[in-house]
C-alpha positions in Angstrom: -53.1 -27.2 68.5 -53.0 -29.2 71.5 -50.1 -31.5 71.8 -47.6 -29.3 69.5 -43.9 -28.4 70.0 -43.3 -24.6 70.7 -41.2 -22.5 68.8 -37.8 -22.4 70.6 -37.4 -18.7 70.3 -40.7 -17.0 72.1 -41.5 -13.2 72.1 -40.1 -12.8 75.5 -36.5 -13.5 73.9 -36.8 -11.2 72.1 -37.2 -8.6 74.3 -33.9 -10.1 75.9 -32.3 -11.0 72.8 -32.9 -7.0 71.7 -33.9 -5.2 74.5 -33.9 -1.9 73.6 -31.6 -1.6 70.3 -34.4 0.2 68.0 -33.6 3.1 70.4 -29.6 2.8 70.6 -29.8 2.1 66.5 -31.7 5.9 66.6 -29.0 7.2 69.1 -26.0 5.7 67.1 -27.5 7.4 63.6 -27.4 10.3 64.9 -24.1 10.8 66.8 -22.4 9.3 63.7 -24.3 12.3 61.8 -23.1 14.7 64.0 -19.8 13.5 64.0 -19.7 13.4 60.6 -20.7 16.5 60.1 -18.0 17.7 62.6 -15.5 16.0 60.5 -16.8 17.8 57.0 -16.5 21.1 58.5 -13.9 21.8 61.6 -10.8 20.2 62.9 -12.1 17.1 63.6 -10.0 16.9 66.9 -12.8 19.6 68.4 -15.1 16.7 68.9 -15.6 17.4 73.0 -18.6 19.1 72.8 -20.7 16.6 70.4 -19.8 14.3 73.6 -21.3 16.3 76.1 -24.4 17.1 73.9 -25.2 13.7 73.8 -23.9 12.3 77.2 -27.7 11.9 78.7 -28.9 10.1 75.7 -25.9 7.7 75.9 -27.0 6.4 79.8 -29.8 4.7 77.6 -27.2 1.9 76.7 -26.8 1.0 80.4 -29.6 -1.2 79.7 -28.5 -2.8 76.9 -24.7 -3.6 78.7 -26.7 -4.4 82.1 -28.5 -7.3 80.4 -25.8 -8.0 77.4 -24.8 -11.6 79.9 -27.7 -12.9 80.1 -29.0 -12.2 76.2 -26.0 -14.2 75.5 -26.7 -17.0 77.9 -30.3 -17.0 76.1 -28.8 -16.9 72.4 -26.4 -19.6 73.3 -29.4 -21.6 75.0 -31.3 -21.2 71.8 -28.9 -21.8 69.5 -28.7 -25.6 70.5 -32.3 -25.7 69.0 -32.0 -27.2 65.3 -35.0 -24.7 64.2 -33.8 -21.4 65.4 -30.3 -22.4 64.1 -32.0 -22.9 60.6 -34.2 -20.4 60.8 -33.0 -17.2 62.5 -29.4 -17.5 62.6 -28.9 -18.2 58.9 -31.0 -15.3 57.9 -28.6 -13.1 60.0 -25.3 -14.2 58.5 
């Protein structure tokens, strides 16, 4: 429709906004599960090698602290816009 406002939050944000966190949530789920498994069988103090299996996997939040500035320059920048306030913010708290 020619002529009509666009949406204050556009698909690009949120690629900024989220960047890669579908991956990290994956990554997190499963160190917590092997940490929790450490802690249900062993002293859980003999946690050292859990970190070194995983140490690769964990440069894959570099991204995600790299851009962490600017996704929160663009969240503040949206949130002055009345719609995205109503609409996306209140559905996350």
């Amino acid at each position: 429709m020619a002529g009509a406002p666009s949406p204050p939050c556009q698909l690009d944000d949120v690629g900024k906004l989220f960047n890669n966190m579908d991956i990290l949530l994956g990554i997190s789920q499963q160190f917590l599960m092997l940490m929790e498994s450490r802690a249900a069988t062993t002293a859980f103090s003999r946690i050292g090698d859990i970190f070194l299996k995983v140490q690769g996997v964990f440069l894959i939040y570099s991204k995600y602290y790299r851009n962490y500035d600017s996704a929160v320059q663009r969240l503040e920048a949206l949130s002055q816009h009345e719609e995205f306030r109503s609409k996306i913010l209140v559905s996350i708290h």
